[in-house]
N, CA, C and O atoms as CSV, one atom per row, in Angstrom:
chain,resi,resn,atom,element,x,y,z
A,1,UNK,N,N,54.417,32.941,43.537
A,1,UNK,CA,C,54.175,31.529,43.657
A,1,UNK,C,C,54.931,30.956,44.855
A,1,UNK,O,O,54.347,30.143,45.572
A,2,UNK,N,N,55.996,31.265,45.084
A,2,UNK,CA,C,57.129,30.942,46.139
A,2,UNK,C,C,56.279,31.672,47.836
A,2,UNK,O,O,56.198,31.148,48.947
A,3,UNK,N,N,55.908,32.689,47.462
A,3,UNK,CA,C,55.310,33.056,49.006
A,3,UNK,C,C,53.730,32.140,49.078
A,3,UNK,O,O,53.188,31.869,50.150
A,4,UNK,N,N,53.231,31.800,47.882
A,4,UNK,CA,C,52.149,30.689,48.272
A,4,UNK,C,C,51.989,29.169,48.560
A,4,UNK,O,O,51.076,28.502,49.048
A,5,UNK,N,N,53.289,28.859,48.047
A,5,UNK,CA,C,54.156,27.321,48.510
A,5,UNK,C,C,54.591,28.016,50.368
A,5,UNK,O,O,53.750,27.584,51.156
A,6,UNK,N,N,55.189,28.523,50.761
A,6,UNK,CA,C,55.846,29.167,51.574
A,6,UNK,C,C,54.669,28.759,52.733
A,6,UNK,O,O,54.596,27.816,53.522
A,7,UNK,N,N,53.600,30.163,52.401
A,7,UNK,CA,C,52.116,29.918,53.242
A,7,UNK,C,C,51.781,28.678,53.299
A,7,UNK,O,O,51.713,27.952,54.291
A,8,UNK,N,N,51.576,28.451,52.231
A,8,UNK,CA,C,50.884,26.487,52.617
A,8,UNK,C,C,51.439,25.754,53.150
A,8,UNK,O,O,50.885,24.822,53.733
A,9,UNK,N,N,53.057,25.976,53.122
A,9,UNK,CA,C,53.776,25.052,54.147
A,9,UNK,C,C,53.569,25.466,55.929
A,9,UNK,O,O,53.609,24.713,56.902
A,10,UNK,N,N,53.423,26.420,55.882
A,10,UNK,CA,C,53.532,27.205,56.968
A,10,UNK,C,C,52.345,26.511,58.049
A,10,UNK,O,O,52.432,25.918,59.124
A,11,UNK,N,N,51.107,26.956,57.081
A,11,UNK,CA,C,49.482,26.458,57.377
A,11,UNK,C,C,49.571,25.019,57.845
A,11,UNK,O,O,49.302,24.754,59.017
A,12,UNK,N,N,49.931,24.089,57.000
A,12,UNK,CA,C,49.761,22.965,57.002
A,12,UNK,C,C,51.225,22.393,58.596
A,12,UNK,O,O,51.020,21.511,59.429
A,13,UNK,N,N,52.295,23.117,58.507
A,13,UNK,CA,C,52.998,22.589,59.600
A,13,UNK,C,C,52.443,23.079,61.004
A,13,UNK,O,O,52.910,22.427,61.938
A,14,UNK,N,N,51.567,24.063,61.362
A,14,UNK,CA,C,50.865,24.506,62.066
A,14,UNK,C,C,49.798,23.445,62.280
A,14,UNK,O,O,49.500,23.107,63.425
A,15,UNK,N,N,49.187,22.886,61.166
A,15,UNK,CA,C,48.206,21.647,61.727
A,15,UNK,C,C,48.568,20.446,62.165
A,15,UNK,O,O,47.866,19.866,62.993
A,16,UNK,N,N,49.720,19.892,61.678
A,16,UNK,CA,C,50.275,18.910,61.924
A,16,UNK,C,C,50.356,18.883,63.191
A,16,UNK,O,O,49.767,18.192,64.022
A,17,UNK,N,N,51.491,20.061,63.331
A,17,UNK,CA,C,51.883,20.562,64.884
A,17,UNK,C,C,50.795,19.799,66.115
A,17,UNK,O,O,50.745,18.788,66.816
A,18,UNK,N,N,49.823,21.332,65.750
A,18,UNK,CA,C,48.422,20.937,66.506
A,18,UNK,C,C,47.669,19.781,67.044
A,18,UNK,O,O,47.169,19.518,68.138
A,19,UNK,N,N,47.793,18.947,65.457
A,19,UNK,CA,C,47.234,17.606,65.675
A,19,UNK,C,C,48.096,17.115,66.516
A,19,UNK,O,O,47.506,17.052,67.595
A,20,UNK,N,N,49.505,16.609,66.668
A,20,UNK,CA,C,50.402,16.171,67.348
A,20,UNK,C,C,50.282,16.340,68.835
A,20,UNK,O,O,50.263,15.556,69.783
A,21,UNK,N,N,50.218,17.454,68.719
A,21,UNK,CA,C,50.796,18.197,70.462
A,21,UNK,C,C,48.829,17.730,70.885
A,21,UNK,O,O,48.624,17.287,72.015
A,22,UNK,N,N,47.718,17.872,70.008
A,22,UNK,CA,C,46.382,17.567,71.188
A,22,UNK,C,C,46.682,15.816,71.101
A,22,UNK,O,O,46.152,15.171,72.005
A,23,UNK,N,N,47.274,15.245,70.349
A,23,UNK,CA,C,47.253,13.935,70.875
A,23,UNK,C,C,48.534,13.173,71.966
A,23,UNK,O,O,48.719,11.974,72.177
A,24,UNK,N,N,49.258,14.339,72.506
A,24,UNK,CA,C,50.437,13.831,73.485
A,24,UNK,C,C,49.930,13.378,75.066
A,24,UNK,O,O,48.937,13.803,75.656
A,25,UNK,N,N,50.481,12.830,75.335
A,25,UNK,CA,C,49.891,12.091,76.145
A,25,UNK,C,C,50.205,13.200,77.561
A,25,UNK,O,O,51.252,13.838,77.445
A,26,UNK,N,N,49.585,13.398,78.543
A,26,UNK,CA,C,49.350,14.297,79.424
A,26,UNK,C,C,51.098,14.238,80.357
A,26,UNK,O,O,51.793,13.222,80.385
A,27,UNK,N,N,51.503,15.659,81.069
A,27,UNK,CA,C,52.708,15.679,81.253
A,27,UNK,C,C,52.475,15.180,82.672
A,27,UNK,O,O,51.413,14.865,83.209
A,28,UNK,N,N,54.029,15.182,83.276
A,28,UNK,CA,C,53.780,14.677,84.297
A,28,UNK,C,C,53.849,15.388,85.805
A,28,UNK,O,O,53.959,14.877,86.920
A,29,UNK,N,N,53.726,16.949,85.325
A,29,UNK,CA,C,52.807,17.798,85.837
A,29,UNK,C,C,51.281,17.818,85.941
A,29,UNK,O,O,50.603,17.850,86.967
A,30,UNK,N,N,50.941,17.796,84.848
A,30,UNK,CA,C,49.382,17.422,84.895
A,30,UNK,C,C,49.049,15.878,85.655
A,30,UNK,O,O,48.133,15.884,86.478
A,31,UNK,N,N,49.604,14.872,85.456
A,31,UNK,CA,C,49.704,13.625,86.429
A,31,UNK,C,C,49.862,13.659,87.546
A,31,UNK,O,O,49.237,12.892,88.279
A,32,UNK,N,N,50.965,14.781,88.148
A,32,UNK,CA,C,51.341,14.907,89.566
A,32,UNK,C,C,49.771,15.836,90.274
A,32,UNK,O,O,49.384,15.586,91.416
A,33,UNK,N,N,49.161,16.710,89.514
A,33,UNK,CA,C,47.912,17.170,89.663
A,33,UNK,C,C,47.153,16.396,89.725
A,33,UNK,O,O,46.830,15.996,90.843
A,34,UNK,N,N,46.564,15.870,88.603
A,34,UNK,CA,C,45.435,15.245,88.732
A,34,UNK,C,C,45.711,13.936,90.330
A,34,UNK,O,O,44.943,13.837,91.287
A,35,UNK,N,N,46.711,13.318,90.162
A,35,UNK,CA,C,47.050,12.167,91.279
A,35,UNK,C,C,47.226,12.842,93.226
A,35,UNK,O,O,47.021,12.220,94.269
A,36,UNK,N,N,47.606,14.074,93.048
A,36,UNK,CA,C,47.940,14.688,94.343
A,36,UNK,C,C,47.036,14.671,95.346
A,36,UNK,O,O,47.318,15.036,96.488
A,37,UNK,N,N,45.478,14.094,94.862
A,37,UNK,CA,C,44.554,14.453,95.937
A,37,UNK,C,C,44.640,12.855,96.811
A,37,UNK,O,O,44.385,12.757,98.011
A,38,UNK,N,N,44.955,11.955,96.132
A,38,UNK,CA,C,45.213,10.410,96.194
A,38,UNK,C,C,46.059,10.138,96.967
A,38,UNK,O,O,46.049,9.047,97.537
A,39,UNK,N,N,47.092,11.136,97.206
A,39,UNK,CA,C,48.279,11.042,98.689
A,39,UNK,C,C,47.855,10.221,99.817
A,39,UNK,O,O,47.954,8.994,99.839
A,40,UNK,N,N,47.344,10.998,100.825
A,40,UNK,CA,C,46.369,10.832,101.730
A,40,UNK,C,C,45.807,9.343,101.987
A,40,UNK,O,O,45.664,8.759,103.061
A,41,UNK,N,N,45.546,8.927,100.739
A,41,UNK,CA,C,44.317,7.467,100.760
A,41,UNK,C,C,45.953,6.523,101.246
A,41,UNK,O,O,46.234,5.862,102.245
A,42,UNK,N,N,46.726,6.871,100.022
A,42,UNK,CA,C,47.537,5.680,99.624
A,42,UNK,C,C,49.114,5.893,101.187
A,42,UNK,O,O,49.771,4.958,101.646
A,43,UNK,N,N,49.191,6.845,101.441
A,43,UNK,CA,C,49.401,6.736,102.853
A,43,UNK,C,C,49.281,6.232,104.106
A,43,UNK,O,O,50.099,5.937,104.978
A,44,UNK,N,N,47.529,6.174,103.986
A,44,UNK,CA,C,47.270,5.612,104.842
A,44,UNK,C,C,46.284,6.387,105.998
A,44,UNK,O,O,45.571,5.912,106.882
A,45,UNK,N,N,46.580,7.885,105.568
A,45,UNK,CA,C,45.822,9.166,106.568
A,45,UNK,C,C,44.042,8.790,106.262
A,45,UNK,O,O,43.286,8.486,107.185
A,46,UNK,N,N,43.587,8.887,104.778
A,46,UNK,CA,C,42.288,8.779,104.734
A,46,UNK,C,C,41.669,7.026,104.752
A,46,UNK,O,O,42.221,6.236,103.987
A,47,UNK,N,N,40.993,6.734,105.287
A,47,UNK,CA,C,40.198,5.551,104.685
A,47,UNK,C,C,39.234,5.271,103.159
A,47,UNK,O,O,38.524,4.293,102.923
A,48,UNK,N,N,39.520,6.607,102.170
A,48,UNK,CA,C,38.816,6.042,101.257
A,48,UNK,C,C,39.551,6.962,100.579
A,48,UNK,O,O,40.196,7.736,101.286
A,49,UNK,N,N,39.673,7.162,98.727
A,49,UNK,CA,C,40.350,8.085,98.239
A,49,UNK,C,C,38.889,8.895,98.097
A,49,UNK,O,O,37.731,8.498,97.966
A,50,UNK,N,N,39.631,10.500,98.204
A,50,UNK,CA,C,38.748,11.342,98.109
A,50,UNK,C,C,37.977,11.539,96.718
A,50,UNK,O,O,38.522,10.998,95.755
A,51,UNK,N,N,36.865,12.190,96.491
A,51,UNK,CA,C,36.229,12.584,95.496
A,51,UNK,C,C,37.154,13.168,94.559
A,51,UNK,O,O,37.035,12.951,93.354
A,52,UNK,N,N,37.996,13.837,94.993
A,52,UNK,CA,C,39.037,14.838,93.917
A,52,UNK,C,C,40.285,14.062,93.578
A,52,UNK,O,O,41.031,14.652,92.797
A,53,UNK,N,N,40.680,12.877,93.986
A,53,UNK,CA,C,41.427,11.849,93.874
A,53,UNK,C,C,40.868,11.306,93.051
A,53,UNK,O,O,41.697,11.228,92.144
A,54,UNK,N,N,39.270,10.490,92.473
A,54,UNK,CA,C,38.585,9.923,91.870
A,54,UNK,C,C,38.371,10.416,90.729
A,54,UNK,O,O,38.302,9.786,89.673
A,55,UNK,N,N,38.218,11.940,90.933
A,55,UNK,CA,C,38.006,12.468,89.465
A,55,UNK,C,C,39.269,12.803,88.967
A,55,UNK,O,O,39.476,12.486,87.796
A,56,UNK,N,N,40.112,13.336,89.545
A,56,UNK,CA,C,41.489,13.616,88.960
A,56,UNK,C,C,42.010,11.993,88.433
A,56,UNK,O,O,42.542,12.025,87.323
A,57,UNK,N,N,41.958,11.131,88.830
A,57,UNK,CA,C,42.441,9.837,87.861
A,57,UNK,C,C,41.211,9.285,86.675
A,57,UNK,O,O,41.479,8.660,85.649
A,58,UNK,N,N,39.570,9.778,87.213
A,58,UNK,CA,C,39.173,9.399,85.842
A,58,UNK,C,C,39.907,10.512,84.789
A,58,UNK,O,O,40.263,10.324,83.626
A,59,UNK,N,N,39.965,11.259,85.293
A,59,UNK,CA,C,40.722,12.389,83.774
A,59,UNK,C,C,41.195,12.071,83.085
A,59,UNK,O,O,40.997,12.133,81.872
A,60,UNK,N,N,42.498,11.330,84.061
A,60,UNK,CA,C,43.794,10.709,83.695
A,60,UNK,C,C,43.116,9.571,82.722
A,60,UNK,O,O,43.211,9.914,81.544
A,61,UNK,N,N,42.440,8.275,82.908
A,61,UNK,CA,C,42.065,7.378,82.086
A,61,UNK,C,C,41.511,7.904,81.003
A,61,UNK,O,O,41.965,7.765,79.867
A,62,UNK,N,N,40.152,8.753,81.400
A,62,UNK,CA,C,39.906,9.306,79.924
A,62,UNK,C,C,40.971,9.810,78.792
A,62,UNK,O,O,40.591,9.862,77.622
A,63,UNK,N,N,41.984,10.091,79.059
A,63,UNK,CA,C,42.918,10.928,78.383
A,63,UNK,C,C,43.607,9.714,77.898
A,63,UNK,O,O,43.873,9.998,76.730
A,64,UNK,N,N,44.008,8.629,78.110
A,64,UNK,CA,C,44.887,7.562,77.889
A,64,UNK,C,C,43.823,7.068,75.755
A,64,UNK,O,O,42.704,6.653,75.452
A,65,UNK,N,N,44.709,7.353,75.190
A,65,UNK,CA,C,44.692,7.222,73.717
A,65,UNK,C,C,45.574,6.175,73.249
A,65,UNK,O,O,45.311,5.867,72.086
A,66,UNK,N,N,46.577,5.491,73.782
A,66,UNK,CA,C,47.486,4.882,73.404
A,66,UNK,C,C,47.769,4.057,74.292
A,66,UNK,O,O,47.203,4.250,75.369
A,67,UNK,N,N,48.532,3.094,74.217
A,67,UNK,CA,C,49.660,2.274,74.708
A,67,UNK,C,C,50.722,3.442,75.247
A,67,UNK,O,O,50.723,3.728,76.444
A,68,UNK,N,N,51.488,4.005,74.456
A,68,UNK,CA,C,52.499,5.226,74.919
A,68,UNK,C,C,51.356,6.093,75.929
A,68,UNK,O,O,51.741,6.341,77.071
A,69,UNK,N,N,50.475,6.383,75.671
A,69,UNK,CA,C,49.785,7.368,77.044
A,69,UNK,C,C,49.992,6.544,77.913
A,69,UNK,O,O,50.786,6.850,78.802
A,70,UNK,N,N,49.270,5.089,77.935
A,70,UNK,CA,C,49.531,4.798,79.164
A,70,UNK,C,C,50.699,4.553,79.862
A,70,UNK,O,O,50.830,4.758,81.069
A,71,UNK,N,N,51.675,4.052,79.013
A,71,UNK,CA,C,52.915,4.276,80.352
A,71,UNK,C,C,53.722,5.627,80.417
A,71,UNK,O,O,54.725,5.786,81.113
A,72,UNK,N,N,53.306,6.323,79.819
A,72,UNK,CA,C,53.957,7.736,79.803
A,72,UNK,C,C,53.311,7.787,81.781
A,72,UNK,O,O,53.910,7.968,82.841
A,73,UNK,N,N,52.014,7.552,81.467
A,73,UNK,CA,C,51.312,8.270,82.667
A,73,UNK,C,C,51.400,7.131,83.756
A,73,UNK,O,O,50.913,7.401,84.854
A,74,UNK,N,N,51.868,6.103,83.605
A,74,UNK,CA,C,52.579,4.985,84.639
A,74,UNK,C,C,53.825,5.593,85.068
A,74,UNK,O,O,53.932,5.800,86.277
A,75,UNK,N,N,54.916,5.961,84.205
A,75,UNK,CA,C,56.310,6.222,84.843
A,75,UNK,C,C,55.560,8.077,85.550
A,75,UNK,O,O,55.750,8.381,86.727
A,76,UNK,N,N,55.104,8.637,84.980
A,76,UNK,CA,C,54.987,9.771,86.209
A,76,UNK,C,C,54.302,9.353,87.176
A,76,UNK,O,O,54.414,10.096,88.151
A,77,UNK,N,N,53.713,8.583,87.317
A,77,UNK,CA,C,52.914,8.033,88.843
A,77,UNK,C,C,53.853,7.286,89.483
A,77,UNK,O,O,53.736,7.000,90.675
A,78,UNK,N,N,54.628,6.996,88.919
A,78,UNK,CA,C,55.637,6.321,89.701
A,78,UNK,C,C,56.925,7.251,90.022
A,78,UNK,O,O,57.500,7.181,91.109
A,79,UNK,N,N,57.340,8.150,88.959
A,79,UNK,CA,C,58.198,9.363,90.001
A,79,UNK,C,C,57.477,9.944,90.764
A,79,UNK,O,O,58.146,10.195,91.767
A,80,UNK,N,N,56.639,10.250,90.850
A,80,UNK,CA,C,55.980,11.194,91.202
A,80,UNK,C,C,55.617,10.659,93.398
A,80,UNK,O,O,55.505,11.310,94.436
A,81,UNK,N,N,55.576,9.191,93.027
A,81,UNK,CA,C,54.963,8.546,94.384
A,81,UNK,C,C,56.727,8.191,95.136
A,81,UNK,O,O,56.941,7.637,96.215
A,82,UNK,N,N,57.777,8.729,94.135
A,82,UNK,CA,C,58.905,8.425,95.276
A,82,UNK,C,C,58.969,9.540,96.071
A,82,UNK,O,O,59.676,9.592,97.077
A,83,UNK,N,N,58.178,10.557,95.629
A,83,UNK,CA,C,58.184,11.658,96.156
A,83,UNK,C,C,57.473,11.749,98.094
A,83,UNK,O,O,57.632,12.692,98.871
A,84,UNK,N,N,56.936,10.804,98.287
A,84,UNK,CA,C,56.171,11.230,99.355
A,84,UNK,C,C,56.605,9.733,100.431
A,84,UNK,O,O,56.590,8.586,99.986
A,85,UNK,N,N,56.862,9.987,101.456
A,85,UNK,CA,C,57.363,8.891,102.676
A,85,UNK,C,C,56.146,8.143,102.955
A,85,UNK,O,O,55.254,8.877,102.530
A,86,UNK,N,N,55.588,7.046,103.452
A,86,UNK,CA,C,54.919,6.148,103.897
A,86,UNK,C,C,53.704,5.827,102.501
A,86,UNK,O,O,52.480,5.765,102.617
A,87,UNK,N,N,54.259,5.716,101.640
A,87,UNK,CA,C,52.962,4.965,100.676
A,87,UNK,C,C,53.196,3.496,100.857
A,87,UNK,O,O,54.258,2.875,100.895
A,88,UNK,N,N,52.131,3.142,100.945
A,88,UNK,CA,C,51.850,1.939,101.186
A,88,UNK,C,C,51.332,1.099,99.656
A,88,UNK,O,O,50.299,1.464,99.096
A,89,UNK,N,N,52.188,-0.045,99.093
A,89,UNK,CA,C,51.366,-0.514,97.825
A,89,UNK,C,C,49.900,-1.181,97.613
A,89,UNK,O,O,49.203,-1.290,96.604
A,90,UNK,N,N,49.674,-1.654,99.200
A,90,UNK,CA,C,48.612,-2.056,99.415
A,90,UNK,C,C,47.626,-1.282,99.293
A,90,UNK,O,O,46.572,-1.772,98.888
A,91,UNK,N,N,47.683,-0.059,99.564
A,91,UNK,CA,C,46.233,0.990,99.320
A,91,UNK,C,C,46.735,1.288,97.929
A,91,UNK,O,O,46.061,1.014,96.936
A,92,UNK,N,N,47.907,1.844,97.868
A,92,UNK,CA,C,47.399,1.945,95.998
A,92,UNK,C,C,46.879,0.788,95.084
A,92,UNK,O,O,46.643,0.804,93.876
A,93,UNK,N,N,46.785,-0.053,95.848
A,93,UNK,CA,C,46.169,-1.089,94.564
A,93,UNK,C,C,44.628,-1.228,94.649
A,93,UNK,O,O,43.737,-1.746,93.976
A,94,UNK,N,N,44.743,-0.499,95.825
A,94,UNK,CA,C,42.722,-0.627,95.920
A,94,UNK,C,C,42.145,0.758,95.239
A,94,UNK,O,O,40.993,1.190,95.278
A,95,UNK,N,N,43.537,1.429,94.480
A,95,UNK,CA,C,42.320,2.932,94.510
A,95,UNK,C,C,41.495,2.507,92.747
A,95,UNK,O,O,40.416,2.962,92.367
A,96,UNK,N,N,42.036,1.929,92.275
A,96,UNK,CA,C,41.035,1.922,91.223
A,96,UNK,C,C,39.587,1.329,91.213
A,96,UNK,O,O,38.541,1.588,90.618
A,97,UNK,N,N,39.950,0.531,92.024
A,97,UNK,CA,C,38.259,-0.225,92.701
A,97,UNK,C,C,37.540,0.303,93.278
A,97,UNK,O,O,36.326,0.262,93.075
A,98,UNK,N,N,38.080,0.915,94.119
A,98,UNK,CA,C,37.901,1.888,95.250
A,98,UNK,C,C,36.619,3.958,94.496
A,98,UNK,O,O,35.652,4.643,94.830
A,99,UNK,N,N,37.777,3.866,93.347
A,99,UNK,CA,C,37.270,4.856,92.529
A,99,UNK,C,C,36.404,4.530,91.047
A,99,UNK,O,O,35.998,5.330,90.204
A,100,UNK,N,N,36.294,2.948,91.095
A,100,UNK,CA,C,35.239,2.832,90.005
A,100,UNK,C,C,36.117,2.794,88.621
A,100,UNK,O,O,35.499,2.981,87.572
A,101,UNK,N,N,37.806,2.515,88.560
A,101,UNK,CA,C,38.237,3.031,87.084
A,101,UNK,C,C,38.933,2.021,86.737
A,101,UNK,O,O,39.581,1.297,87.492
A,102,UNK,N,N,38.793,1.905,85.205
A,102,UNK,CA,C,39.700,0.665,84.908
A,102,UNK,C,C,40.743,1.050,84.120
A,102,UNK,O,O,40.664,1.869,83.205
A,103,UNK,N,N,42.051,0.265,84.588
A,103,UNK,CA,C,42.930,1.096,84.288
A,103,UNK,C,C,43.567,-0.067,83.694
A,103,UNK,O,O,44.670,0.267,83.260
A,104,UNK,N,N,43.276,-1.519,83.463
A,104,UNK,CA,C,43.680,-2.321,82.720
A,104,UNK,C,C,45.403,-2.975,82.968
A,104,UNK,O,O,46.030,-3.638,82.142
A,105,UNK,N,N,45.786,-2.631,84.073
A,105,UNK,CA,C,47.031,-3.406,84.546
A,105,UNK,C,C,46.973,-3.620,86.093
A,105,UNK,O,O,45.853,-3.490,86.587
A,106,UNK,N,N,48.213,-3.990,87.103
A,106,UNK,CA,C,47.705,-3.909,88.541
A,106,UNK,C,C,48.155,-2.767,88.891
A,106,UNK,O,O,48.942,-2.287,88.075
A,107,UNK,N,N,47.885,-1.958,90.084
A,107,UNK,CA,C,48.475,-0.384,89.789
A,107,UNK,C,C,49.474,-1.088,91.721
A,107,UNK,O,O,49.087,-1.528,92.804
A,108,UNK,N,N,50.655,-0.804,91.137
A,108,UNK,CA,C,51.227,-0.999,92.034
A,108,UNK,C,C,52.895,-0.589,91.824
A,108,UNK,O,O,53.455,-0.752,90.740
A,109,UNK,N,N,53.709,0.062,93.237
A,109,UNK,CA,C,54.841,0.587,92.968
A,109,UNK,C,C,56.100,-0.024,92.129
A,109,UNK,O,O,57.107,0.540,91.700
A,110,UNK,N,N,55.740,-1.180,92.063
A,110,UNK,CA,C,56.575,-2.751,91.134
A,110,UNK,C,C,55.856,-2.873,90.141
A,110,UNK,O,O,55.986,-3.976,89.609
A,111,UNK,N,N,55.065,-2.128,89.605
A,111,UNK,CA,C,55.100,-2.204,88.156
A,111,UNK,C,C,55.862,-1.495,87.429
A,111,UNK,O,O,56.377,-0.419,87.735
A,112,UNK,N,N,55.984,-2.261,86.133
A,112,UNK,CA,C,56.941,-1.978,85.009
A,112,UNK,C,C,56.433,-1.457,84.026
A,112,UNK,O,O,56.302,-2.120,82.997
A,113,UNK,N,N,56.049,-0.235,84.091
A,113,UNK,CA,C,55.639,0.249,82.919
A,113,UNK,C,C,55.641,0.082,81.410
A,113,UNK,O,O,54.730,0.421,80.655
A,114,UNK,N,N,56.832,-0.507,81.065
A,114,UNK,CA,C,57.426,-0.375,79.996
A,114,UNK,C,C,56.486,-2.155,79.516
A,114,UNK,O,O,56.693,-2.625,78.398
A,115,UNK,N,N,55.743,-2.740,80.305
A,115,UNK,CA,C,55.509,-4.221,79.751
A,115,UNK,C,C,53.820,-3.748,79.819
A,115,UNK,O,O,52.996,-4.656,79.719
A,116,UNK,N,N,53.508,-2.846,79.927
A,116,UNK,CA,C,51.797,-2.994,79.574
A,116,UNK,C,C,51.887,-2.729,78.249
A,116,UNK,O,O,52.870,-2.429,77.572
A,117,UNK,N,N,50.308,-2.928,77.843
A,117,UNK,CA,C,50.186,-3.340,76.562
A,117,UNK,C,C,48.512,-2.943,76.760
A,117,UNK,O,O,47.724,-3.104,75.827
């Protein structure tokens, strides 16, 4: 009886698990990916964000399940963009228009993640 309490705990913390970890909000590796093709635009090098910039942030929106997704995936766009010299806030605020996505706040290096909603 004790090894079938045992199993069922086992089974069932395995789903939990599962359920948990497919609903976490994307890392900020996968953010620094999906966003990396978007360099370029928000620099200033390209005049439009590329196709792979466009789809790598619809990803990103599709994936947003929460309030916590979304600023999880605000503060890595924002480490992630101290990373690179000449971004300009002015082109990042055009890439969501620019790429067709609504991302439901202003996307800019002075935002505060922590106040969307």
């Amino acid at each position: 009886m004790k090894a079938s309490l045992l199993s069922l705990f086992v089974v069932l913390s395995l789903v939990y698990f599962y359920a948990q970890s497919s609903n976490a909000a994307p890392t900020c590796g996968t953010v620094d990916m999906k966003a990396a093709s978007c360099i370029t635009f928000a620099t200033g090098k390209d005049s439009k964000p590329s196709a792979a910039c466009c789809a790598g942030l619809q990803q990103l929106a599709q994936s947003v399940k929460s309030v916590d997704d979304k600023k999880a995936i605000c503060r890595c766009l924002k480490a992630g963009i101290k990373n690179f010299v000449g971004v300009q806030d002015k082109l990042l605020s055009r890439i969501p228009s620019a790429c067709n996505i609504k991302v439901g706040f202003p996307v800019s290096i002075n935002t505060d993640c922590e106040k969307l909603h």
